[in-house]
Each structure stands twice: as structure tokens, then as C-alpha cells.
C-alpha positions as CSV (number, residue, x, y, z in Angstrom):
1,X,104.3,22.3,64.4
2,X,101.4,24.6,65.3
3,X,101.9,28.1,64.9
4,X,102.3,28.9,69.1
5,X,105.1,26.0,69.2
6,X,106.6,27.2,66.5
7,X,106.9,30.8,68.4
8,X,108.1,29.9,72.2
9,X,110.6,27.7,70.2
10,X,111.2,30.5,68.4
11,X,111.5,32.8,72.0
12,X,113.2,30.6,73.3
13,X,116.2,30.1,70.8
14,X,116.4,33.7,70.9
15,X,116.6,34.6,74.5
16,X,120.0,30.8,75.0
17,X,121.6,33.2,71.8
18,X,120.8,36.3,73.7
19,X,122.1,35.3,77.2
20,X,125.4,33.2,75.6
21,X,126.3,36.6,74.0
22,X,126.1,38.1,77.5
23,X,128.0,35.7,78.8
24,X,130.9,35.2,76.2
25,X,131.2,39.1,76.5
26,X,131.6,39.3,80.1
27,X,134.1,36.6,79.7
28,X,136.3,39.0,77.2
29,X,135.8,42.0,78.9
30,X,137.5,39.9,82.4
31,X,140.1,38.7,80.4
32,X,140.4,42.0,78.5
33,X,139.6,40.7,74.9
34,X,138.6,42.7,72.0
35,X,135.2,41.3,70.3
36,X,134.1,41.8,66.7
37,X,130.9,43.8,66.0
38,X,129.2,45.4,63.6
39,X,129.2,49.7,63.2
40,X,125.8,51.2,62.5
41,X,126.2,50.5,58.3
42,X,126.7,46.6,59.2
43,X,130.6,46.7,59.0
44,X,132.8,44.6,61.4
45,X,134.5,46.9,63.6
46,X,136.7,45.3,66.5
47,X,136.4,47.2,70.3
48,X,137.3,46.1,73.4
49,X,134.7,43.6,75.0
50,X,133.7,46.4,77.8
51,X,132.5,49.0,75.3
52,X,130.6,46.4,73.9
53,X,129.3,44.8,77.0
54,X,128.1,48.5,77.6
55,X,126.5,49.0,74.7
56,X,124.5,46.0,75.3
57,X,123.7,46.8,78.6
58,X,122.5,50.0,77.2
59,X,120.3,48.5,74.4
60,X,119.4,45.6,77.4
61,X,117.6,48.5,79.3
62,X,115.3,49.0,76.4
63,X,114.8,45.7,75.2
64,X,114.7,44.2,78.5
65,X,117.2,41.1,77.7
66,X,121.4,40.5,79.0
67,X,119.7,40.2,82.5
């Protein structure tokens, strides 16, 4: 596999885990379901799906992905 294959298979990967992560969160926020994430020093911390559906709205803004 050439390097530039390698990479938009890479990409792409990325951006089906990035957008199923969207949509399993908006899922759990509708039904009201708490999602496991980690805090800023990598521990699992469980919150409600909506604070972290906003967080990754917020860090979506930057990174320009959960479109």
C-alpha cells in the first residue's frame, strides 16, 4: 500500500469513528444515558451524554469534525 493510500484509509477510518461517536452520543443524550469518558489525567469518569455531547461540540468547533 503506497504511502497516500495508506493515509485517506487512514482519514477515512478516522472521520466513520468520529461521526459514530457523534451519533451514539446523541442517541444517549435523547434517551438520557450517562456515557463513560475520560477526565483530563486519562481516568474514566461517567457524565451524562449531553455534557459530553457538548464538550464535543466544543472541541468540534476547533477541530472541525461531529458535523
Amino acid at each position: 500500500m503506497t504511502e497516500d493510500k495508506e493515509k485517506d484509509l487512514y482519514d477515512r477510518v478516522l472521520e466513520t469513528i468520529r461521526q459514530t461517536q457523534c451519533e451514539l452520543y446523541i442517541r444517549k443524550a435523547k434517551l438520557g444515558e450517562p456515557v463513560v469518558i475520560g477526565d483530563e489525567q486519562g481516568r474514566p469518569i461517567v457524565v451524562p451524554a449531553e455534557v459530553a455531547l457538548a464538550r464535543m461540540d466544543a472541541r468540534a468547533k476547533k477541530d472541525n469534525f461531529c458535523a
